[in-house]
Structure formats: structure tokens, C-alpha cells
N, C-alpha and C positions, 0 to 999 in steps of 0.2 A: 247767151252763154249756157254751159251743162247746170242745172240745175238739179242734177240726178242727188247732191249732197244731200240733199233731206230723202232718206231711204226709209219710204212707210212698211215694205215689207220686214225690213229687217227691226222697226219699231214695235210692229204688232208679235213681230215673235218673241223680244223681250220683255212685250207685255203680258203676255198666253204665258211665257215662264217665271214672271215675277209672282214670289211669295212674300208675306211679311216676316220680317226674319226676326229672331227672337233670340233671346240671351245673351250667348257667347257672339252671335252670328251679328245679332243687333251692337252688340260692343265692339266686335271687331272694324266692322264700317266707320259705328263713330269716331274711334281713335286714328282710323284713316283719313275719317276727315279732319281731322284737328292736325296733320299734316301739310294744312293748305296745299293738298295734291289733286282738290279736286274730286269728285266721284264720275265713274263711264255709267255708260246706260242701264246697265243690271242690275247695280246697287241703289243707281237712282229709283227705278222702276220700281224695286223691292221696299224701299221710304217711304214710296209714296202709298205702299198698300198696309203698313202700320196704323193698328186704334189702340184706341183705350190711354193708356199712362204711360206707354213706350212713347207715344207721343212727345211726353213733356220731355224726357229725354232728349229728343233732338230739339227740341225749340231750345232748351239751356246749350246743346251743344253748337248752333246756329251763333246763342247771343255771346259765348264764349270765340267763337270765331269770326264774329265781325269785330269784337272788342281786340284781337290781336292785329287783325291789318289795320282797320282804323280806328281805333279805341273810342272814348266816347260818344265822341260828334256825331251829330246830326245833321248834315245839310239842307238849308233851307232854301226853298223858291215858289218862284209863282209860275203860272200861267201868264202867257201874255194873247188872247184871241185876235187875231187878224181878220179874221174872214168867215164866215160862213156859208158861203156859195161853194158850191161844188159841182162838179161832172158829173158825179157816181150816183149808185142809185144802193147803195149799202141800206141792207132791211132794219139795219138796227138803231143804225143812228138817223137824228131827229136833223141834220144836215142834208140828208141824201135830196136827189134831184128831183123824186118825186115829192116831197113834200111841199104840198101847194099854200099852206096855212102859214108856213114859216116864214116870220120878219126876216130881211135877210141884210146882211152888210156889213162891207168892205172896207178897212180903216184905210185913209190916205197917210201917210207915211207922217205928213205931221199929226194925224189925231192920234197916232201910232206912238208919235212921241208925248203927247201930255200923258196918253194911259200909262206910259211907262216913269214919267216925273212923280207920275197919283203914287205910283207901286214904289219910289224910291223914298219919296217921302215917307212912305210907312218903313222904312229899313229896309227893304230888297234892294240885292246887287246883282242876283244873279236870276234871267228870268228865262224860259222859256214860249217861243214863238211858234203859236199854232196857226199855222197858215192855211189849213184848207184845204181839197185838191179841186181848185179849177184852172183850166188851163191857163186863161190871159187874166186871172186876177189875182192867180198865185204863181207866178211864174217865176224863175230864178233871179230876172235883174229887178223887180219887182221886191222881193223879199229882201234882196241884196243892198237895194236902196233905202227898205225901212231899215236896216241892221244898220249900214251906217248914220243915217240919221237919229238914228235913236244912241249910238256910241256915241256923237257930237250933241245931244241935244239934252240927255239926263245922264243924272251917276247912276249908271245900270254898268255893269266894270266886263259883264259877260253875258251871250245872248248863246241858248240853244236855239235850235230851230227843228221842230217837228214840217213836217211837209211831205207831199209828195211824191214817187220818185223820179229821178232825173236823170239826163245824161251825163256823161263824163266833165263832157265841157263847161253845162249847167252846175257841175256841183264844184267843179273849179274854182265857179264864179264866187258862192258861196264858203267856200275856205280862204279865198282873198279879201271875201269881206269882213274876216273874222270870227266867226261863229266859232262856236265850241263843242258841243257833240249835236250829232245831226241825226236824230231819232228817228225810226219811223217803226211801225209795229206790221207784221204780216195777218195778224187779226187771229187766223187760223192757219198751221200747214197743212191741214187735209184739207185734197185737193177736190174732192168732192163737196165737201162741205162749203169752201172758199169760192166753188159755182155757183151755188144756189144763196149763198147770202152776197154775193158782189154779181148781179144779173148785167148790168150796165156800164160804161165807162170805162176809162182807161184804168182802173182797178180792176176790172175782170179779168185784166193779164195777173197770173199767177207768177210766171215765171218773171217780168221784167218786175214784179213787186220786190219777190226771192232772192232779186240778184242785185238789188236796189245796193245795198253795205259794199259788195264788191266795186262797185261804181265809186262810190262815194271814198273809199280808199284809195283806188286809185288816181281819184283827183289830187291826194293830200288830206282830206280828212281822215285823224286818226284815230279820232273817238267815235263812238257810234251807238243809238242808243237803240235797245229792240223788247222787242215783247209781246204777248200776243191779248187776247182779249177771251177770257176766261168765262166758260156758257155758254160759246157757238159748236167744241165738239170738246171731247173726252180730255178732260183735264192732262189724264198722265201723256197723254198720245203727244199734245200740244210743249209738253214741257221736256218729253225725249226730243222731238224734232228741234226745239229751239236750242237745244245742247248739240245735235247734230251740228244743226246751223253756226255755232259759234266755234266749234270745233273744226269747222271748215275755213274760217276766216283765220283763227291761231296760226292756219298751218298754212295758208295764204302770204297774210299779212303780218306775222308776228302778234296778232292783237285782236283781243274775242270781242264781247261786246264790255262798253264802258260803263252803261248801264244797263239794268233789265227791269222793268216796270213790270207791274202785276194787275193790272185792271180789271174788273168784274164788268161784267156785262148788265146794264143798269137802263130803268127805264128813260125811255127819250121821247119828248111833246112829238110827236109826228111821226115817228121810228111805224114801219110795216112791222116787223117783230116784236110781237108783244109777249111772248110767253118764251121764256130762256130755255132751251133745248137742254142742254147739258147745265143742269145748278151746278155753282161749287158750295156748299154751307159754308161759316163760318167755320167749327172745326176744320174742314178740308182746306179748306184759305189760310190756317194759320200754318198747316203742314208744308203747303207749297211752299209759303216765303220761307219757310225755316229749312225744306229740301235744297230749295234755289241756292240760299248760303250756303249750303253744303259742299254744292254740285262746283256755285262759283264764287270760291272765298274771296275773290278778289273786286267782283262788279258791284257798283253802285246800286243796292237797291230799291227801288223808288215807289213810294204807296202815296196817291193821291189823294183828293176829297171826294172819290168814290165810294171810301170807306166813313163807317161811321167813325166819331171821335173817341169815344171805347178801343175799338177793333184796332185804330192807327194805335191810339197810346199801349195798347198791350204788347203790339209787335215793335217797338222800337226794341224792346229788348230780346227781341229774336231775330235778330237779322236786318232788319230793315235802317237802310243808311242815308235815305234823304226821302223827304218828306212836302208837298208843296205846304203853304198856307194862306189862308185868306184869299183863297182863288174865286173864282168869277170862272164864266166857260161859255161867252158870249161875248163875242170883238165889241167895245166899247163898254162891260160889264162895269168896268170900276170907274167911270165917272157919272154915264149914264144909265143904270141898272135902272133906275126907279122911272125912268120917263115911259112915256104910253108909246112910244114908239121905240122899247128897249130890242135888240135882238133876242133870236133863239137860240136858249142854254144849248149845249151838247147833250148832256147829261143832267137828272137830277144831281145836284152839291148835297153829299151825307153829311159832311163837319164842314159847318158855316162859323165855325170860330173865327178871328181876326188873327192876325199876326201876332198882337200879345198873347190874347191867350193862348194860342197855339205853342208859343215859346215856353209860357209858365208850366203847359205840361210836360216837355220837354225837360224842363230844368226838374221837374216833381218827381219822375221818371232817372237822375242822375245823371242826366247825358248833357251836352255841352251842343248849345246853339252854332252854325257854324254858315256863315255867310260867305263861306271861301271861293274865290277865283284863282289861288294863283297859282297851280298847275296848270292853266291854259296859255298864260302868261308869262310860264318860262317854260316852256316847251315838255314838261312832263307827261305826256300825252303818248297815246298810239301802245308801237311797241317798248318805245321807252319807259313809259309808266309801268307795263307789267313786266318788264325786265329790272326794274326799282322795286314792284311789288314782290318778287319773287326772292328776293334778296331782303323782303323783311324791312324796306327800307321807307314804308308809305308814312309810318309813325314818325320819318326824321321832320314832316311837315304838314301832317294833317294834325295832329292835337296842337301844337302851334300857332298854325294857321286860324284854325278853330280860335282859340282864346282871342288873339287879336283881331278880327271880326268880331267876336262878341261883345269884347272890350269896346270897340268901336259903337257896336249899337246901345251899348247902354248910357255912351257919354252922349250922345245927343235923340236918345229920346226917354222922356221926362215923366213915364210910364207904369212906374214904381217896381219895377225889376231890380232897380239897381243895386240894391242890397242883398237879395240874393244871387244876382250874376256876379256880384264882386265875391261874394263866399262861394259860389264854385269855382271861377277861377283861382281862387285861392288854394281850395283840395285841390284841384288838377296842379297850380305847380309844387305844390308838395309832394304830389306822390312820384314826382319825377326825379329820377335816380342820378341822372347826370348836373353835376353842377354848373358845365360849361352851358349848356341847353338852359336851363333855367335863368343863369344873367343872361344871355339871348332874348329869349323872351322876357324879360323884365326890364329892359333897355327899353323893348319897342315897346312894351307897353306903357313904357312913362312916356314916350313918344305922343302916343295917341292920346293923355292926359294932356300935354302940353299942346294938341292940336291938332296935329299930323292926319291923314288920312292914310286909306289905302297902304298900310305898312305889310309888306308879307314875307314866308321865307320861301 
């Protein structure tokens, strides 16, 4: 298909004219963005070239505009590793084909399911599935069969699937199985750059990588999740393209991306690239996720355990709307990490916190734990979701949602949360203005005291 939607000439000219824009210039943007209208590539460009204390500016106006579409909440998950084998010969990660030192291995669908029982016993409902890219041991009926097994086999209520990419009829397969947003990252849109770190394998295609989301829509899947991997080329370059990118799909599909992750490019046991080409620092990393909000008040945005435990806790209050925890990034990590024949991380893990403590910062932080599936589950999804987003309408069921998950994890684990997870749920239904919402939620949550599972709205 035309892949011409990501336009690097017309990205470098708004980068050659982006200035950092100051006073009145810098206020006018921000009060644009607090329109959840979005920002185009100029303004974006111009954000991203702001220092010093204008900075803090936007990172308050990020946390103020995620706190309007989804208010508190946090959403939580894991990782779930499938596979470590792959075709590719990608220089950065410690997966690739050349690396000869790497433990390597494949879960079978049932060891697929006990990793996933481990993850639900600790409170996960909602996890995501990193499959790998090899041909016949990542293949679509392959994943299609661990998803259903793993739906019949643990209380896991929703499975993404990272993988990758496929054809129409492949990702069919995988929208019948259930899944729920179906990820996959382009690493880097420069297309020069994307030669020389993917030399091998069916990722050295740029273009069927590129056009992977149109695929994947057209099958039926209406979420989609993208991002690229920050360090392989020029921060702002990567984050105009990926706005291109989603702007091509809005006007495609009715529906941009559902979420956008922000990864750093991070040492990996085996990885050919050892020395990061383009650093993002720390300051520079808080700017993006906080531009990213700007850009897309409406996607999910996702910071992993790539980040240290500092860096995630500071950004939840700038934008950042789900969060994994207690992840592993080696198929078989959460039962068998510690044996002598464990698999090869992907990545060094920055924040090795567990679950609880993950959540305690979370609640230290003011924000509301949020174990939510059920926009997938009643079809809020796709263009529908941001046709609800855009009408203001995401709050009728994410702060909600949010407390009865929460509620739920605190009555069955024994953890010493409970005292303070019952005192924020308690501010959150106070400070809510509607009384008819508030018995709503106070119904289901006597529900879920009396036993009930799985309550949503």
C-alpha cells in the first residue's frame, strides 16, 4: 500500500522552522491545548524545542489535561513474554537473530497459562502479550490459541497482544480471538535509519511494518497501539512522524492510535548496539510525554519498567495514563526467573517494584489504581471510543470503572492497602457532583463487598 503518509520532507521543514516559543506565544498553544483540539505539527515541533521553566508549564498543562479526559486513574498491567525467538536481526535488542549466547524460549500455550494464573494471583486482569517476531512460533493461530487458552484457563478478563505484523486475514484471526489493542511499535520512521538498525528479516520491510495499523483495522481491530523507541534517531523527527502516522489513520478509520507508549532505548545482554545514537536525557523524556498529551489528549499513555521508579512516579502527574508493574520481559520470567536455565530479558527492568508497591506509589502520587477492562467488553472501542471521547464523555466510565477494580483488589488481597484504598475511594466519590453516579457506584460497590466479581459500567 502508499506509504507516502509519513512525509520526512515536509517533517524536516517544520523542524528547520520550529522555535521555542515564549510568553504570550507559549500561552496561546497551551490554552489550545486545554481545548482537547489536539496540536498540528508546528506547535508540536515548537514544544518540543522549549528549556528551562517553560517547561514546567507544559508538564502541569499535560497533568491538567489528562486529569479532564480520564481523571485520576491509572491503569494497570503487565507484560505477559511469549517467546523469545525471532527472524530479525534488530542491532538493539538482545532477541535478535544473531545473538548466539541467548537462552531462548517458547511458552506452550499451557505454560502460557499458568504464567498468566502467577500474574492474576497477584491482582492483574489486564495483560499484555509479547509475542516475538518469528515466523512459525509466532504465528497468528499460534497466539490466537494461547489467547484463548489463557481466556478459559485464568481470571485475566483482557489480553493485548504486541506482535508482529500480519496480514488481513492473520489479524482477523486475532480480533475473533478476542484480543484488545494490538500494538506494535515502528521502532523508528526514518527510513534510513530503520535500514541500518533492522539489516535482516521480515522487519527490514519498512513499508509492510508502516502499514501494519491499516491492516489490522481493516480486519476489525479498532484499537491499536504504536510508538516508537526513542535513541535510534532524532527525538522530535520520530514524534512529528508518529503524529503524521495517526493522523492518517483518524482520517482512514475514524480512530488514531489507542495508545502510544514511549520506550527508551535501554541496554540489552546480547544487543550489537551498544552505544545509543540519539540519547533522549531525562529532562528531554519528561517534555515528550508531556508534548505527546498535548498533541493527543485523548490516547492512552503508556511508560513501562524501562523507566526508573522516580522518573514513572513523577510522570503520572503529567500525562502518563497506564503504567505496567511487577513485569519480567523474559517468556517464563514470573515463575521461573531464578532457574539456571531462565530466558533472555529483552531489556534491563529500571523499576523492579512488585505490584504492591507499585500501587502504593500510585495512591502517594493521588491517582486511583485502575484494573479496567470494560470498554473492550462493551464495544467502546475504535471510532466509537473517540467519538465518546470527544463529546467529553470518557469520565461517564473511567473514574467509575476505576474505583470498582480497585475496590475489588483490595477485598481480596490482604496486603495492607486497604485502609488507604478505602480512603481514596472515598475522596473520589465525594468529589463527584452527580448524585445519581454516585448511588451507581455505591450499589456496585456494595456488590463487590458482598462478593461479586467483575462489576463494570
Amino acid at each position: 500500500m502508499n506509504t507516502l503518509f509519513i512525509d520526512e520532507r515536509r517533517i524536516n521543514e517544520v523542524m528547520q522552522e520550529a522555535r521555542p516559543p515564549k510568553g504570550s506565544r507559549l500561552r496561546d498553544i497551551l490554552e489550545r491545548a486545554e481545548t482537547l483540539s489536539g496540536l498540528g505539527l508546528a506547535d508540536t515541533a515548537d514544544l518540543l524545542m522549549v528549556t528551562g521553566e517553560d517547561r514546567l508549564q507544559i508538564m502541569e498543562t499535560a497533568g491538567r489535561i489528562k486529569r479532564r479526559v480520564y481523571g485520576d486513574r491509572i491503569v494497570i498491567f503487565a507484560p505477559l513474554y511469549l517467546s523469545n525467538e525471532c527472524s530479525n536481526n534488530c542491532l538493539y535488542c538482545g532477541f535478535r537473530h544473531g545473538n548466539e549466547e541467548a537462552v531462548r524460549r517458547s511458552l506452550t500455550p499451557e505454560e502460557a497459562v499458568r504464567e498468566a494464573q502467577a500474574l492474576a494471583a497477584m491482582g492483574h486482569r489486564r495483560l499484555l502479550l509479547v509475542c516475538g517476531e518469528h515466523s512459525r512460533l509466532s504465528s497468528a493461530a499460534r497466539i490466537a490459541d494461547t489467547v484463548q487458552a489463557i481466556y478459559a484457563g485464568a481470571d485475566i478478563r483482557r489480553l493485548h497482544v504486541n506482535a508482529a505484523p500480519l496480514s488481513i486475514d492473520d489479524f482477523r484471526m486475532l480480533q475473533e480471538a478476542g484480543i484488545g489493542v494490538f500494538q506494535i511499535f515502528q521502532e523508528t520512521y526514518h527510513r534510513k535509519t530503520y535500514a541500518v538498525m533492522h539489516p535482516s528479516g521480515r522487519k527490514s520491510d519498512y513499508n509492510w511494518r508502516v502499514s501494519a495499523m491499516d491492516r489490522a483495522m481493516k480486519a476489525g481491530i479498532g484499537d491499536v497501539g504504536m510508538g516508537v523507541l526513542f535513541g535510534l534517531y532524532d527525538h522530535r523527527f520520530e514524534i512529528l512522524a508518529l503524529l503524521q502516522h495517526i493522523a492518517h489513520l483518524r482520517q482512514s478509520f475514524g480512530a488514531g492510535a489507542h495508545t502510544v507508549s514511549v520506550p527508551r532505548l535501554r541496554p540489552a545482554a546480547g544487543a550489537a548496539l551498544q552505544k545509543i545514537p540519539y540519547p533522549v536525557d531525562d529532562e528531554q523524556f519528561k517534555l515528550v510525554v508531556a508534548v505527546l498529551r498535548l498533541a493527543l489528549p485523548y490516547a492512552g499513555i503508556v511508560l513501562t519498567t524501562r523507566e526508573s521508579a522516580g522518573m514513572r512516579d513523577e510522570l503520572l502527574t503529567a500525562g502518563v495514563s497506564q503504567i505496567s508493574a511487577g513485569s519480567s520481559t523474559s517468556p517464563g520470567g514470573y515463575l521461573d526467573k531464578d532457574s539456571e536455565t531462565a530466558a533472555v530479558d529483552q531489556f534491563k527492568v529500571y523499576d523492579d517494584r512488585n505490584l504492591k508497591e507499585v500501587l502504593e506509589a500510585v495512591c502517594g502520587k493521588g491517582c486511583i489504581p485502575s484494573f479496567c477492562t470494560a470498554c473492550y467488553r462493551s464495544e467502546r472501542t475504535g471510532a466509537r471510543f473517540f467519538k465518546m471521547a470527544g463529546k467529553g464523555r470518557t469520565g461517564d466510565f473511567c473514574l467509575p470503572n476505576a474505583l470498582l477494580t480497585f475496590k475489588e483488589y483490595l477485598q481480596d488481597h490482604d496486603d495492607g492497602l486497604k485502609e488507604r484504598g478505602e480512603e481514596i475511594i472515598r475522596t473520589a466519590l465525594n468529589g463527584i457532583n452527580d448524585e445519581l453516579v454516585t448511588d451507581l457506584i455505591e450499589n456496585r460497590l456494595a456488590r463487590i463487598e458482598k462478593g461479586e466479581r467483575d462489576v463494570f459500567i
